[in-house]
C-alpha positions as CSV (number, residue, x, y, z in Angstrom):
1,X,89.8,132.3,100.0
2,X,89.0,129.1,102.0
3,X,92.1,126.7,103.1
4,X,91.8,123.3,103.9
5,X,93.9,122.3,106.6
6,X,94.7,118.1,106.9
7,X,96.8,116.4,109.5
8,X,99.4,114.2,108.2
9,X,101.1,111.8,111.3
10,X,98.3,110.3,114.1
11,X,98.2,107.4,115.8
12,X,95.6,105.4,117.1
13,X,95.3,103.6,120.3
14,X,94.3,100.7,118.6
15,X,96.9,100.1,116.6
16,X,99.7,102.2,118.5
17,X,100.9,101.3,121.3
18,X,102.3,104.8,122.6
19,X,99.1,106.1,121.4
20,X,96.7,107.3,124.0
21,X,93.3,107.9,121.5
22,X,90.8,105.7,119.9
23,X,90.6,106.2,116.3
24,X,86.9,107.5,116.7
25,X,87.7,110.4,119.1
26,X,90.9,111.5,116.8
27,X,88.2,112.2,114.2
28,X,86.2,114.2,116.0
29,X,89.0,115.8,117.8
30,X,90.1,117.1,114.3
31,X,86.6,118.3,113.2
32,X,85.9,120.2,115.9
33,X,89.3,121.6,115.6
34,X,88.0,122.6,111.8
35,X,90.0,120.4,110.0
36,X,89.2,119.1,106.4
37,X,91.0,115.7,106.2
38,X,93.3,113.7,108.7
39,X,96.0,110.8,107.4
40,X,95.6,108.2,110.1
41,X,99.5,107.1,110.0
42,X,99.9,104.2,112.7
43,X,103.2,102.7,113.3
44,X,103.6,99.2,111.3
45,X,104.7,96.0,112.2
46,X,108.1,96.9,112.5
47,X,106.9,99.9,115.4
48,X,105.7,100.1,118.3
49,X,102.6,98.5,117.6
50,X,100.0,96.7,119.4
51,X,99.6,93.8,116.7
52,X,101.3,90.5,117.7
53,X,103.5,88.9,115.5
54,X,101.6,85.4,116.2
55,X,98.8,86.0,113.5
56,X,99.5,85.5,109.8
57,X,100.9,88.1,107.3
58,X,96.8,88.9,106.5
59,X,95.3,88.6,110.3
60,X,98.9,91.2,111.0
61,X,97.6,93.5,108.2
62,X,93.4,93.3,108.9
63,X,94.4,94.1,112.4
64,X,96.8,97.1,111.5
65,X,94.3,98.6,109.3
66,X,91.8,98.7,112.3
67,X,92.7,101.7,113.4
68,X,92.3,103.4,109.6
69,X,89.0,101.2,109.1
70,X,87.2,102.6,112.3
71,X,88.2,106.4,112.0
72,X,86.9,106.4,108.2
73,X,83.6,104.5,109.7
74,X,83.2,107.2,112.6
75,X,84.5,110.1,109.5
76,X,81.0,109.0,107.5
77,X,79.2,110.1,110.2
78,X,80.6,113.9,110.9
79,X,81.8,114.8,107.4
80,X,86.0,114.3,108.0
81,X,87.6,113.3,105.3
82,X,90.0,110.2,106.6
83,X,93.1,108.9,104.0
84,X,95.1,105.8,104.9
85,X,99.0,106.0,105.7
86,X,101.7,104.0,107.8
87,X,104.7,104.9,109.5
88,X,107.5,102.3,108.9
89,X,110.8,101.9,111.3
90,X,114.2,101.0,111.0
91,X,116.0,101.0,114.1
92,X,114.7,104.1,115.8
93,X,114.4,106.1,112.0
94,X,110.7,106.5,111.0
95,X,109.2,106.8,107.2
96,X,105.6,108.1,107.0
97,X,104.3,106.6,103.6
98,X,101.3,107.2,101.5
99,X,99.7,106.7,98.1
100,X,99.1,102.8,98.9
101,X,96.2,101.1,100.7
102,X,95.8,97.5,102.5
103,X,95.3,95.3,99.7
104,X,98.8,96.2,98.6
105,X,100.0,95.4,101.9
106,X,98.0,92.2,101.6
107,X,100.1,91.5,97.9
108,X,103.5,92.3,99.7
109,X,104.3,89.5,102.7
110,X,107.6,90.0,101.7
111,X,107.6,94.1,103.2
112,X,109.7,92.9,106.7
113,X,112.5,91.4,105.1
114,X,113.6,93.9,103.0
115,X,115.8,96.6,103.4
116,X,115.5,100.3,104.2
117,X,116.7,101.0,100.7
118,X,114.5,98.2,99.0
119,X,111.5,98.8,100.7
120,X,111.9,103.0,99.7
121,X,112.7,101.8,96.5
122,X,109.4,99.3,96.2
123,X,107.2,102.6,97.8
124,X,108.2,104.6,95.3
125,X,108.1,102.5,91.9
126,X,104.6,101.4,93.4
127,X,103.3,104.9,93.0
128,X,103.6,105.9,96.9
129,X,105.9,108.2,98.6
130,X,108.5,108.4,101.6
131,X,108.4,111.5,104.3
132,X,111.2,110.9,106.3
133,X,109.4,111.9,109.7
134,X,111.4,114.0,112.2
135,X,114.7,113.2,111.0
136,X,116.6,114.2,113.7
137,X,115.0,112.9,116.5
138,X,117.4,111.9,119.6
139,X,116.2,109.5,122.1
140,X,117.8,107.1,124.3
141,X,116.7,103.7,121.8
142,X,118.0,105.6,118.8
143,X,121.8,104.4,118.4
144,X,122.0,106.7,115.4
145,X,120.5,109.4,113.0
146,X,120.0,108.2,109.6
147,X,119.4,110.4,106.6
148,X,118.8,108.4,103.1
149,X,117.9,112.0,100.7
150,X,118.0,110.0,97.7
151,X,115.6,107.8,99.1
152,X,112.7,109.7,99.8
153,X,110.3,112.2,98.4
154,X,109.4,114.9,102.0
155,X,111.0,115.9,104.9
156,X,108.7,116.6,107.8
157,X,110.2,119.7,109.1
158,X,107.5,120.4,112.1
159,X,106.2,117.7,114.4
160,X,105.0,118.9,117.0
161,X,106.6,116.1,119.5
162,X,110.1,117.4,118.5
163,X,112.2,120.7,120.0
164,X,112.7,123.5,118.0
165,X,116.4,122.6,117.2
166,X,115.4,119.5,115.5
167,X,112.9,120.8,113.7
168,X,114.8,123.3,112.1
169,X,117.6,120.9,111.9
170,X,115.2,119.1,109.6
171,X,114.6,122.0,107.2
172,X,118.1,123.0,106.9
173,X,118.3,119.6,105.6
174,X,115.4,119.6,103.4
175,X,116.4,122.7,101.7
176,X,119.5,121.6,101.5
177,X,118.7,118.3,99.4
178,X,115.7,120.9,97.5
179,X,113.3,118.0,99.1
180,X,109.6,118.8,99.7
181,X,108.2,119.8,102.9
182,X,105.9,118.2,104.9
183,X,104.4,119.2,108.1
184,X,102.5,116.5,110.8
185,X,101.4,117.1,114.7
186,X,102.6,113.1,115.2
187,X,99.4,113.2,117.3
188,X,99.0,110.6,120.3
189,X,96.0,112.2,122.7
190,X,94.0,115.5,122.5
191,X,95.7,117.5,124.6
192,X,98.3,118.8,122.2
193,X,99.1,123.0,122.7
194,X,100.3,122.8,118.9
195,X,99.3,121.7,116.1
196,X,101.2,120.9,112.7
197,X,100.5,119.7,109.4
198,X,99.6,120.8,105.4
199,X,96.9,123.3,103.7
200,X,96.4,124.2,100.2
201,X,93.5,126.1,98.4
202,X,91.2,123.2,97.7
203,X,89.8,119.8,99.1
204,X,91.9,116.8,99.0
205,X,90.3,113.8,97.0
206,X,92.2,110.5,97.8
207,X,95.8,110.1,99.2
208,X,97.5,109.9,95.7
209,X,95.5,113.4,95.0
210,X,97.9,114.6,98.0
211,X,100.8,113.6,96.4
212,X,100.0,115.2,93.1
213,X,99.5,118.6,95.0
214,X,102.8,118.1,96.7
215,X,104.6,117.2,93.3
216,X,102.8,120.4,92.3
217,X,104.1,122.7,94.5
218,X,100.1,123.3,96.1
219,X,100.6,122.3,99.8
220,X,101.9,124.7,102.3
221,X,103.5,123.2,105.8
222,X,101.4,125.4,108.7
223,X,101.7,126.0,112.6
224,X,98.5,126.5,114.7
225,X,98.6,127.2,118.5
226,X,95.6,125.8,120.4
């Protein structure tokens, strides 16, 4: 039976600052890799991001969404399936969300001045959801670990940037809460040596069609060595 494998956490050079890929050559990375779909997931406005905070709330969000616009443009062209994402900060702790698009962004220039708490909350009511990306992550900007389980909907127990401990750190902790899984590479370049992310037994339609198959129990977290 065929499986469809789909990234779920890249960044784009475009839009990323830490990122060292153009959205164009992501796509194609991923399709010759044999991938089906790809969630192009840039850090936000509250990330390390290349978007200055000088333009207005809908310059900030146009030029955010650059990176998303010109991997689905280059997608048309080789037959990738691209879905839209972000990955939101707060102080070092980083949400990957889903299941909402730029015109909401657009309708929210509140998003920045809300809380962690408010802005899960607003997600979730809104018909997206929260993965909680590499939970326990240490570095030397991150003053804390945060875990909010009744905030979110997925844990992403593999990334690929993260050390074995914290990865299964992160899935002792997702069982332990009986939270989802969720799986994503956290991709930056092309010279990754492994890869991480979801597959289930059919094609993905839209980004809300992923989070019916998570809600359903259809997606499977994977590992694949390059």
């Amino acid at each position: 039976m065929q499986v469809y494998k789909y990234e779920t956490h890249t960044h784009t050079s475009l839009v990323s600052r830490c990122s060292r890929i153009t959205p164009e050559n992501l796509v194609r990375y991923y399709k010759k890799l044999g991938y089906s779909g790809v969630f192009i997931t840039d850090h936000f406005l509250n990330g390390n991001t290349t978007v200055s905070k000088e333009l207005s709330w809908q310059d900030q969000i146009h030029r955010f969404c650059d990176g998303y616009d010109k991997a689905f443009k280059e997608s048309q062209k080789i037959g990738l399936d691209v879905f839209f994402g972000l990955e939101y900060s707060y102080e070092g702790t980083d949400f990957l969300t889903y299941g909402l698009d730029k015109q909401w962004l657009l309708d929210h220039p509140d998003l920045l001045t809300l809380s962690l708490g408010e802005y899960c909350d607003l997600v979730r009511a809104e018909g997206g959801i929260i993965v909680h990306a590499h939970p326990f992550r240490e570095d030397f900007y991150i003053d804390m670990i945060r875990l909010i389980p009744r905030k979110v909907d997925a844990i992403e127990v593999l990334n690929a940037g993260r050390t074995d401990f914290e990865n299964d750190c992160a899935r002792q902790y997702a069982d332990t809460y009986q939270l989802k899984l969720f799986a994503g590479t956290d991709t930056h370049h092309d010279q990754q040596t492994i890869l991480h992310g979801i597959q289930l037994k059919r094609r993905l339609e839209n980004e809300r069609d992923m989070i019916q198959a998570l809600n359903l129990g259809e997606i499977e977290v994977f590992s694949q060595l390059i």
